[in-house]
Backbone as CSV, one residue per row, in Angstrom:
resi,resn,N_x,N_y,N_z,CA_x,CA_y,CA_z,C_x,C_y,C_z
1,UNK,50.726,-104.507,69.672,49.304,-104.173,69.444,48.628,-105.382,68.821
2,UNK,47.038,-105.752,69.315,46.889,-106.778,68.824,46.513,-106.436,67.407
3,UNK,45.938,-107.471,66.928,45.062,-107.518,65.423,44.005,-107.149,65.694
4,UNK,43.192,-106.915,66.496,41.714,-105.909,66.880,42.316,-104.369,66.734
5,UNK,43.293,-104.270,67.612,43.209,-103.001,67.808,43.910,-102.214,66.588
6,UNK,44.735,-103.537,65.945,45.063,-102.343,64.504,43.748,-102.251,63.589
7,UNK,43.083,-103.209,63.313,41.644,-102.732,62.462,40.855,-102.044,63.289
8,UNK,40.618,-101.575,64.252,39.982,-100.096,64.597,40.807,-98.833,64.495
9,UNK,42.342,-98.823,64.556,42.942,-97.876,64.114,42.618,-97.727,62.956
10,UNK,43.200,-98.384,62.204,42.647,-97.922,60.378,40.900,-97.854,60.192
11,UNK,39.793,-98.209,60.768,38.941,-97.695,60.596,38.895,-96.029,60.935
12,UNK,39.316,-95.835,62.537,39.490,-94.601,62.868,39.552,-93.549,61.559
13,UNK,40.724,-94.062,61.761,41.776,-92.929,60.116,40.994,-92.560,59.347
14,UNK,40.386,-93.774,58.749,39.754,-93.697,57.511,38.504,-92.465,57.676
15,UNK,37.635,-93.033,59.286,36.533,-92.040,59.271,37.022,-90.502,59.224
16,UNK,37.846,-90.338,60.213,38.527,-89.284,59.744,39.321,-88.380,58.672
17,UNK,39.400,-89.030,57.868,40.114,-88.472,56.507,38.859,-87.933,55.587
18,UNK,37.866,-88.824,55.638,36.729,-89.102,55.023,36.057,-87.722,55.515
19,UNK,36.027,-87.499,56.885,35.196,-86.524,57.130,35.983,-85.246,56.905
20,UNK,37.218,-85.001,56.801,38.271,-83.532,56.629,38.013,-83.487,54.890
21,UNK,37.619,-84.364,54.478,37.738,-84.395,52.217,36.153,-83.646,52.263
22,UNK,35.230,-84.423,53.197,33.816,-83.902,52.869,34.029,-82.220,53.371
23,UNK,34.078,-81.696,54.686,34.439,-80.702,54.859,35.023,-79.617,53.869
24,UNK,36.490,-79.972,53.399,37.227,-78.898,52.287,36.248,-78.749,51.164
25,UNK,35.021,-80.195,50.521,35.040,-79.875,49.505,33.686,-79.344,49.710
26,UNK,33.257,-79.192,50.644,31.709,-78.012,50.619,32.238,-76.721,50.546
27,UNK,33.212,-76.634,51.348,33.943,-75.415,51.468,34.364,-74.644,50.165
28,UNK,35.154,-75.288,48.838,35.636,-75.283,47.821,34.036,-75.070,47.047
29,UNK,32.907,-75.652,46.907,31.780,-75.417,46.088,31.158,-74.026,47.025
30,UNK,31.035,-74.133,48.338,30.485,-72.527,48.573,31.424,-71.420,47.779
31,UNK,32.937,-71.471,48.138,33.303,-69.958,47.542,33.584,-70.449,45.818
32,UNK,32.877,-71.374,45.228,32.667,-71.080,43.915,31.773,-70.546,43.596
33,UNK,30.726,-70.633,44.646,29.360,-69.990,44.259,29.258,-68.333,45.281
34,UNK,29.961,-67.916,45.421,30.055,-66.835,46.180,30.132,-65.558,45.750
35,UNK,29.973,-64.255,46.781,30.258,-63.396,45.608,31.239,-63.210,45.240
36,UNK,32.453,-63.426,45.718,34.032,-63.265,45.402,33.650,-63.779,43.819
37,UNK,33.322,-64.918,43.454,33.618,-65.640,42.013,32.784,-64.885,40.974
38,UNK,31.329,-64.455,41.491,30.840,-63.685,40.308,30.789,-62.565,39.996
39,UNK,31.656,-61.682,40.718,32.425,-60.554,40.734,33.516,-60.640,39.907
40,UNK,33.523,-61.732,39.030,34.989,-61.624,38.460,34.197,-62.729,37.051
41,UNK,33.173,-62.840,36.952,32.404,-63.115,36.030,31.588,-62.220,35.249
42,UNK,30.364,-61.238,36.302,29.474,-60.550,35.521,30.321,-58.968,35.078
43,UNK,29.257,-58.444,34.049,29.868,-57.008,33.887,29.742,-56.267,34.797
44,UNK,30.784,-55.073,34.467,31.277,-54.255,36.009,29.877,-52.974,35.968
45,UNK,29.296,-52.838,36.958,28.251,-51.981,37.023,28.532,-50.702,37.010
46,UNK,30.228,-50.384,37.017,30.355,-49.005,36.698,30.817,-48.880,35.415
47,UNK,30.376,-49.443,34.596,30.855,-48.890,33.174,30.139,-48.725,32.597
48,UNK,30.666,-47.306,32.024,29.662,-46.155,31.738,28.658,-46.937,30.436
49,UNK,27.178,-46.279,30.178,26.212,-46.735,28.820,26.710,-46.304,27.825
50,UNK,26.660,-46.801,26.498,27.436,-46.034,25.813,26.410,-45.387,25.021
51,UNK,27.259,-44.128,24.256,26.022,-42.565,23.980,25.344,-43.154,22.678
52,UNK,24.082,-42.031,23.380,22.908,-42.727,22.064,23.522,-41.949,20.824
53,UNK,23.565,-42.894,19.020,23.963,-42.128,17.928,22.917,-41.018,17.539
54,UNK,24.031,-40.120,17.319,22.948,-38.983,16.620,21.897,-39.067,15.928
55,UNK,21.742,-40.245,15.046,20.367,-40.565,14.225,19.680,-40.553,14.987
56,UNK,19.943,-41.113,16.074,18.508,-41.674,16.922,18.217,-40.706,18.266
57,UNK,18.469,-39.539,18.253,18.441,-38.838,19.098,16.908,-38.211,18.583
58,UNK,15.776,-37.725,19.324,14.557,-37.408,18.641,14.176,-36.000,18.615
59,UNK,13.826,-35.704,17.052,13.420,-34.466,16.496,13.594,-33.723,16.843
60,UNK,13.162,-33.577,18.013,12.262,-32.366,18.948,14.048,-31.860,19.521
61,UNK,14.943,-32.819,19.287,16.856,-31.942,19.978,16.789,-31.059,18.964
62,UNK,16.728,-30.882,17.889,17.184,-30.278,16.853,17.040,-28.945,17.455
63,UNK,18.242,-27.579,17.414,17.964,-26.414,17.601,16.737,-26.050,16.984
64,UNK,15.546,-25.007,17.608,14.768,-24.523,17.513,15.001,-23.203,16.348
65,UNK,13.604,-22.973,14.819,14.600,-22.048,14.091,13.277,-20.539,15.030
66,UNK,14.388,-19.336,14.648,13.730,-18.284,15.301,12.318,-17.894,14.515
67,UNK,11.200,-17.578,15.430,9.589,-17.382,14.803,9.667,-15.867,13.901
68,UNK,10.961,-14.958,13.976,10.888,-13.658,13.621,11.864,-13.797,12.723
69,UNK,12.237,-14.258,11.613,13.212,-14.007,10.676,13.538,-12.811,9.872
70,UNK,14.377,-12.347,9.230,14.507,-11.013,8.610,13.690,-11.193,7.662
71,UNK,13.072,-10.533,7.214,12.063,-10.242,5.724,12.914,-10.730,4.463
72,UNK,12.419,-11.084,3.466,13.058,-11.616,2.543,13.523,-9.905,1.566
73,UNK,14.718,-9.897,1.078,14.577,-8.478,0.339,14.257,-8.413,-0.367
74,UNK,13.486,-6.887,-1.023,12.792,-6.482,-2.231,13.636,-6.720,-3.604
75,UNK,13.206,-7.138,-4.191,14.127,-7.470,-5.724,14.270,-5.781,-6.245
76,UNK,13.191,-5.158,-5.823,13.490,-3.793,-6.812,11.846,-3.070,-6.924
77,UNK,11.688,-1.996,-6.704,10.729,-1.282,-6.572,9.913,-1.504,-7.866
78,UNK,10.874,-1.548,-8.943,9.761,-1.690,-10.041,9.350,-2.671,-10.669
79,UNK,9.865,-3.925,-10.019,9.764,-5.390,-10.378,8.283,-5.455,-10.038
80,UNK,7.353,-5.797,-11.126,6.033,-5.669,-11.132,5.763,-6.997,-10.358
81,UNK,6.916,-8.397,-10.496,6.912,-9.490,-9.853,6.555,-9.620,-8.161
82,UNK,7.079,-8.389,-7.172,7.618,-8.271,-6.251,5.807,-7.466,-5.659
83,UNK,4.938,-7.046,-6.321,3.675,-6.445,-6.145,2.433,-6.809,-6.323
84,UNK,1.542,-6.828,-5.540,0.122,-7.341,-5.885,-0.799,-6.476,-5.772
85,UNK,-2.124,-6.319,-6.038,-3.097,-5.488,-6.135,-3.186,-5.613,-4.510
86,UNK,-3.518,-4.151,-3.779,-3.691,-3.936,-2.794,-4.890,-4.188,-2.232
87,UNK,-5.911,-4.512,-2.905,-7.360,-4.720,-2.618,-7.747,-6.086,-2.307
88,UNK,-8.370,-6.762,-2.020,-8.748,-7.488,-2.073,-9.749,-8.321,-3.140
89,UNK,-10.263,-9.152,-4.139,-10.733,-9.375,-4.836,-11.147,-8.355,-6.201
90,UNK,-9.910,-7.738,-6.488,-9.392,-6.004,-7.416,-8.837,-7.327,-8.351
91,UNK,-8.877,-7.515,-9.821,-8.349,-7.534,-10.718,-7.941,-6.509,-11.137
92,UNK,-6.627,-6.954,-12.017,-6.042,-5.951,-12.618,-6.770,-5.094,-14.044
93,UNK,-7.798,-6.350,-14.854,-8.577,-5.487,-15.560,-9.908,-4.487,-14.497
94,UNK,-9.613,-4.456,-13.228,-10.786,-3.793,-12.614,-10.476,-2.025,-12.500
95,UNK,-8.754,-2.108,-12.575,-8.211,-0.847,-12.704,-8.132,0.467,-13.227
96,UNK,-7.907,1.403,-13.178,-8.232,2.180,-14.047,-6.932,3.206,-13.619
97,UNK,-5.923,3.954,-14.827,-4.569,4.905,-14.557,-5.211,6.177,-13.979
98,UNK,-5.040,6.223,-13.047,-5.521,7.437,-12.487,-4.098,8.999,-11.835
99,UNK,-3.214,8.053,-12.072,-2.241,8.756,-11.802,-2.159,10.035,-12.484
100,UNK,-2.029,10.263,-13.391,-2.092,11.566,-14.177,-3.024,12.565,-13.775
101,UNK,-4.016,12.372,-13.424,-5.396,12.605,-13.361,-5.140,14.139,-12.347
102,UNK,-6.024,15.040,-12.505,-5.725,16.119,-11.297,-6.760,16.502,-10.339
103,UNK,-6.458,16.873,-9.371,-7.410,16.962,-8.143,-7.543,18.046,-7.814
104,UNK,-8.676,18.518,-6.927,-8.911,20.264,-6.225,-9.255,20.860,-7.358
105,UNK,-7.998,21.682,-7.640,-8.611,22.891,-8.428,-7.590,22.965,-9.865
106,UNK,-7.157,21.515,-9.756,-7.322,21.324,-11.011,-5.677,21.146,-11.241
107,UNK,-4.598,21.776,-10.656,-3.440,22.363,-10.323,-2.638,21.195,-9.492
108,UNK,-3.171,20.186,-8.871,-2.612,19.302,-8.177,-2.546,18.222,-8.856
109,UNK,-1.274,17.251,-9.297,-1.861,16.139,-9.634,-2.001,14.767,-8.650
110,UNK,-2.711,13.638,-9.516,-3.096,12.858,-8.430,-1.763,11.530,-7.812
111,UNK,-0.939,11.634,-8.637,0.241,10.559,-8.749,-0.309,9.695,-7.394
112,UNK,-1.144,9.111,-7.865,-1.325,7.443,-7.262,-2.282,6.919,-8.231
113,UNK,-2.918,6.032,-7.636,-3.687,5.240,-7.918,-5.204,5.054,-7.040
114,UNK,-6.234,5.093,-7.672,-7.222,4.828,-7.066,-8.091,3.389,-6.937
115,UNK,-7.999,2.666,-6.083,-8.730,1.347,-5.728,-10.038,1.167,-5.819
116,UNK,-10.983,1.229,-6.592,-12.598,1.303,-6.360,-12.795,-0.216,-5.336
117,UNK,-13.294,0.148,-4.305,-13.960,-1.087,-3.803,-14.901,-0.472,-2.467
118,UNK,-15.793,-1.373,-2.449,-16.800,-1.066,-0.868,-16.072,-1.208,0.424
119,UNK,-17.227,-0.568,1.229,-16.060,0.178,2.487,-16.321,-0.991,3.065
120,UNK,-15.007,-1.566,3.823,-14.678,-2.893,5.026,-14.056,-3.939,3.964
121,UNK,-13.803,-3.728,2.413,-13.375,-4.206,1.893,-11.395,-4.376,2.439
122,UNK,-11.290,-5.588,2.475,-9.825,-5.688,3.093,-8.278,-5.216,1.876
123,UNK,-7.642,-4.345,2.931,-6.557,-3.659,2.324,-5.480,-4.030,2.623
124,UNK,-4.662,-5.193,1.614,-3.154,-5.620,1.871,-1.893,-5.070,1.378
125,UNK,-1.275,-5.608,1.762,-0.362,-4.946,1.475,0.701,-5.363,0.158
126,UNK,1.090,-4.558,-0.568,0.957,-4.911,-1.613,2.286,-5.321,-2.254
127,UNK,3.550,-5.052,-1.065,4.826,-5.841,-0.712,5.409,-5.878,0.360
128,UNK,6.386,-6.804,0.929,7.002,-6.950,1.670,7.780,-5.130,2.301
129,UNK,7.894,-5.272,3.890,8.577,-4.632,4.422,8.173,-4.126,5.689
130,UNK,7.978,-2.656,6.113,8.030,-2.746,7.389,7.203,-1.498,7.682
131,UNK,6.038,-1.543,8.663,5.174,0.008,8.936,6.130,1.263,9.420
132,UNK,6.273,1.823,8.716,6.741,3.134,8.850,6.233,4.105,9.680
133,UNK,5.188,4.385,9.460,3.980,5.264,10.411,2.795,4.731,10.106
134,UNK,1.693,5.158,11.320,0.562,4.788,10.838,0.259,6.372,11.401
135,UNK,-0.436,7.494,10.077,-1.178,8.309,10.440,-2.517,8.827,10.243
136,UNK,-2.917,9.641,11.113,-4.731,10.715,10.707,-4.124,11.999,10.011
137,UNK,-4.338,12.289,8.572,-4.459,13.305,8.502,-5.569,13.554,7.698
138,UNK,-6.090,15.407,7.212,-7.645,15.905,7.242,-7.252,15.182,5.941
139,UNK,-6.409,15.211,4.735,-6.496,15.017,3.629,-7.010,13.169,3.676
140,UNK,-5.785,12.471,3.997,-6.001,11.023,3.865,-6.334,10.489,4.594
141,UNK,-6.913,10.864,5.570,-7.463,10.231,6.421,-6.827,9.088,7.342
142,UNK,-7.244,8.120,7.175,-6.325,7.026,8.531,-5.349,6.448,6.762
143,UNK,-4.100,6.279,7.079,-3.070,6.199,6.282,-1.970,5.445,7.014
144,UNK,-1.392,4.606,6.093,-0.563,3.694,6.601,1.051,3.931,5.216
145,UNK,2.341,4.160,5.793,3.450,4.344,5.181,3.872,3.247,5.560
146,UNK,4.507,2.172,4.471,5.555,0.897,4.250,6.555,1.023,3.655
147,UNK,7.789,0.943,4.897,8.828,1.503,3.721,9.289,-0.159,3.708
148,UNK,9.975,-0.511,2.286,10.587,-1.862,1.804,11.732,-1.793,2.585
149,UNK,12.041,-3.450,2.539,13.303,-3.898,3.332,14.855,-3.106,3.135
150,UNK,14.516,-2.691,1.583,16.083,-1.525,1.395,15.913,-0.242,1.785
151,UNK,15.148,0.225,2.487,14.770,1.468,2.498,14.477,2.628,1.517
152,UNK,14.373,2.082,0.017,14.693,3.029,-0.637,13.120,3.580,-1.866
153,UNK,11.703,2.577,-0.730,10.535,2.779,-1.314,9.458,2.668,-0.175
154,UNK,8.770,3.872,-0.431,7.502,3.504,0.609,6.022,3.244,-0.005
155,UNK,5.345,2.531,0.482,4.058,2.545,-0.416,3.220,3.357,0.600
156,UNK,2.242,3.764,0.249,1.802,4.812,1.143,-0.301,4.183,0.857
157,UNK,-0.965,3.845,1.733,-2.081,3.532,2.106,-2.843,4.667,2.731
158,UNK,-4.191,5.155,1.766,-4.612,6.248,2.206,-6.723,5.617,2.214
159,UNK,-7.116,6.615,3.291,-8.859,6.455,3.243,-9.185,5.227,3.827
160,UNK,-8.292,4.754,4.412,-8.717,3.663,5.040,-10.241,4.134,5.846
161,UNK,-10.821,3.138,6.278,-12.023,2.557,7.333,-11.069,2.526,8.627
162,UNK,-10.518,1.423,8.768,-10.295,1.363,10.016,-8.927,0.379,10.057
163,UNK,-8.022,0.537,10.444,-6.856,-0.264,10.439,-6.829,-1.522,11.027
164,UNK,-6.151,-2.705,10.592,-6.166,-3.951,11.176,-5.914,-3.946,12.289
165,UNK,-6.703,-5.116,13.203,-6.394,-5.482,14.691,-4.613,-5.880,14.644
166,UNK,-4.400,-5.059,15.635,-3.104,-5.162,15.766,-1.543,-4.315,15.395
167,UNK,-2.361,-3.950,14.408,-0.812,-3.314,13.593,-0.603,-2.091,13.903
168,UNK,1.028,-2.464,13.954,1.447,-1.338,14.930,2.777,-0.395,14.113
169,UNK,3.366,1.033,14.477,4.072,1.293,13.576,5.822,0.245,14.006
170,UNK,6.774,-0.022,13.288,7.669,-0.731,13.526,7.632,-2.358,12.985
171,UNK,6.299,-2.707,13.008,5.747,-4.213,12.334,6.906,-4.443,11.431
172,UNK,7.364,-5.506,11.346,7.364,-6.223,9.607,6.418,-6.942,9.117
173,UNK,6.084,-6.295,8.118,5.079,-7.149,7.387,5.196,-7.933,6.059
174,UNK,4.666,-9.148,5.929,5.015,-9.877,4.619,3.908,-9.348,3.437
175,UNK,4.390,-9.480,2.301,3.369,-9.425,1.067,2.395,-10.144,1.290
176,UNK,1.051,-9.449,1.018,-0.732,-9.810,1.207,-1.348,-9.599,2.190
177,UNK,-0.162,-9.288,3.360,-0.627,-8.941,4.955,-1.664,-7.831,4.937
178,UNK,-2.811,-8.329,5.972,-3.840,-7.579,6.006,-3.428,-6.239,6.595
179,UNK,-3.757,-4.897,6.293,-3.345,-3.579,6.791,-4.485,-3.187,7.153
180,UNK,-6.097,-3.100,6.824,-6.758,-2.912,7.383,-8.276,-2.772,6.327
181,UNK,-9.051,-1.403,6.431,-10.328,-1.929,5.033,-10.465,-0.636,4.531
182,UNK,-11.096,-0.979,3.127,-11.286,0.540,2.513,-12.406,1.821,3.129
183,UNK,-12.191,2.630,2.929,-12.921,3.230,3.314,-13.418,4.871,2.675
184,UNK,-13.586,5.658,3.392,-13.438,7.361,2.455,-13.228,8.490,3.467
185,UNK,-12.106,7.612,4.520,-11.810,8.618,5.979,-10.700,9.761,4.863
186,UNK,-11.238,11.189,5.811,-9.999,11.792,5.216,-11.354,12.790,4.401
187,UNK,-10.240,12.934,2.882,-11.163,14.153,1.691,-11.595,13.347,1.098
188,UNK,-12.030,11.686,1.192,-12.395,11.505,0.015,-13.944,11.201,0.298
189,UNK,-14.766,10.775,-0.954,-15.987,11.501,-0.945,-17.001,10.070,-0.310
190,UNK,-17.536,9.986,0.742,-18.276,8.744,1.299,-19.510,7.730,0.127
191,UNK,-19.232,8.763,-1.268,-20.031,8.153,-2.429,-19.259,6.975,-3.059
192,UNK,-18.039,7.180,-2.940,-16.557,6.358,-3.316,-15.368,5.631,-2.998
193,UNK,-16.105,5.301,-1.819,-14.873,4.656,-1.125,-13.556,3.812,-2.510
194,UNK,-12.952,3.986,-1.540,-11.714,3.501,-2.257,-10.274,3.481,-1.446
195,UNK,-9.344,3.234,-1.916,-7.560,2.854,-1.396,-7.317,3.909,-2.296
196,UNK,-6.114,4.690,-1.979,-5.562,5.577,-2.207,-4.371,5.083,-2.103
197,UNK,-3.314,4.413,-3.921,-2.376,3.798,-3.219,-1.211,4.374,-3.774
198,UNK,-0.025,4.862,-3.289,1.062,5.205,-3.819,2.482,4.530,-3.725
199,UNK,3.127,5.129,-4.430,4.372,4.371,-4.533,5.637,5.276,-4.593
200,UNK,6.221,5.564,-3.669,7.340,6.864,-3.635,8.666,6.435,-3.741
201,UNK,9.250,6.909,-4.287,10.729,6.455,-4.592,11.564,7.622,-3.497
202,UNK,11.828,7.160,-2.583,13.033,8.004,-1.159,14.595,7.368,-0.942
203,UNK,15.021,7.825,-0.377,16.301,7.083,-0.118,16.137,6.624,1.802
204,UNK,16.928,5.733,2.012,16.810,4.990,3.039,17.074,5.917,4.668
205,UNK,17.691,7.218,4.334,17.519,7.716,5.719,16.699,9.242,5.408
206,UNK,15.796,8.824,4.530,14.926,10.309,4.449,13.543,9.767,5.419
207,UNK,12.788,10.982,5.830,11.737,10.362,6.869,10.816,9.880,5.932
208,UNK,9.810,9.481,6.322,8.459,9.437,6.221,7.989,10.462,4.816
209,UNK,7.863,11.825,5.561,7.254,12.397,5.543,7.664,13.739,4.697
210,UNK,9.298,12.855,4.102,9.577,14.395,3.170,9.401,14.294,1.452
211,UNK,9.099,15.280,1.207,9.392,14.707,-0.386,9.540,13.748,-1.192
212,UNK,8.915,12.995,-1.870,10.096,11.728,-2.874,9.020,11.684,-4.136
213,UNK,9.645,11.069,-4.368,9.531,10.646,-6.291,7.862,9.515,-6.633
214,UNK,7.315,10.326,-7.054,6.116,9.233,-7.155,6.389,8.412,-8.430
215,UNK,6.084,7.242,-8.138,5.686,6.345,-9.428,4.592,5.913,-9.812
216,UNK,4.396,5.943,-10.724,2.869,5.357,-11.151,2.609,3.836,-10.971
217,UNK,1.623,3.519,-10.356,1.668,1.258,-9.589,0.735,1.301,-10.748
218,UNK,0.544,1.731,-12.160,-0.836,0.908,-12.414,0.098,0.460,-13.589
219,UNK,1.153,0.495,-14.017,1.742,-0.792,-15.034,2.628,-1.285,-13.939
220,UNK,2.688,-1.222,-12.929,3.499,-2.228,-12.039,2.748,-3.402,-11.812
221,UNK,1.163,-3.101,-11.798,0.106,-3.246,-10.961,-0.608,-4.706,-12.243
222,UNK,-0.592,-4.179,-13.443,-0.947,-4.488,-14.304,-0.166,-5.117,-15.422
223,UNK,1.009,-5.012,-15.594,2.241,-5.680,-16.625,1.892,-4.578,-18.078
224,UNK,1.200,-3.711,-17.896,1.143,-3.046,-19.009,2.618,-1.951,-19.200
């Protein structure tokens, strides 16, 4: 072979080697940049978020509390603490003991209490618990029975006007709750309106409507 033709062989070569190095190494920078490589770089898209902390979970998760709770219980029928004047704007010096007092023909006594106030004057209630009945009769006219959360006292609302929007027998009602306004439905005399208010001492499965023990509300009423 001459000396020409070996320096075009080794040029040959050379171009050729030259061009198989350029080749591999585009090849080698594409699958570095590929997705094979950053699949094994970035985070894995299935792994799970992790849970929000309870602090920071907002308000509004918190269980809901119920709008109807049980009534708070009566401390005791004669806890003067546990009672308020049934009237509305009635001080206790506005009072007067009428309990003793006798009615008709003289032979009956009155064991309650009498409320002086003008008729539509508002009539609350004067403790916690629950409407018992709401009745008409000729004597008391429109009348409302509350027996307390132990069952073992009813206050009894007599001469009403006209009973509050709404109230129904079965209610629970809280202390001061409106029951309805004074009035002189019933026997009493339309010169005098007034509340007719009592306080009966029963036991918890006697009705309404039988017998029980009156107490006098005007040192309950009054701290006297």
């Amino acid at each position: 072979m001459s000396l020409i033709d070996r320096i075009l062989t080794i040029i040959v070569t050379a171009t050729l080697t030259s061009a198989v190095w350029i080749v591999a190494g585009g090849s080698l920078m594409e699958n570095a940049t590929g997705e094979g490589q950053r699949s094994t770089t970035r985070p894995s898209e299935a792994a799970p978020s992790p849970s929000p902390a309870i602090d920071s979970l907002p308000s509004d998760a918190a269980p809901a509390e119920p709008l109807d709770g049980q009534p708070e219980r009566e401390a005791g029928s004669g806890n003067r603490d546990n009672l308020m004047i049934p009237v509305l704007n009635v001080r206790a010096s506005d009072l007067s003991d009428t309990f003793t007092q006798t009615r008709g023909d003289g032979a009956r006594l009155h064991e309650a209490l009498d409320v002086m106030a003008p008729v539509g004057t508002t009539v609350r209630a004067a403790g916690s618990g629950r409407v018992e009945k709401l009745y008409r009769s000729r004597a008391g006219g429109n009348t409302v029975y509350v027996r307390t959360s132990d069952g073992s006292t009813i206050h009894y609302y007599a001469h009403l006007d006209e009973y509050a929007e709404g109230l129904k027998e079965g209610q629970r009602i809280r202390r001061g709750q409106r029951l309805g306004t004074v009035g002189s439905s019933g026997n009493a005399d339309d010169q005098t309106p007034h509340l007719h208010f009592a306080i009966l001492q029963t036991t918890a499965d006697a009705e309404w409507w039988e017998p029980a023990n009156a107490v006098n509300p005007y040192p309950l009423l009054t701290g006297q």
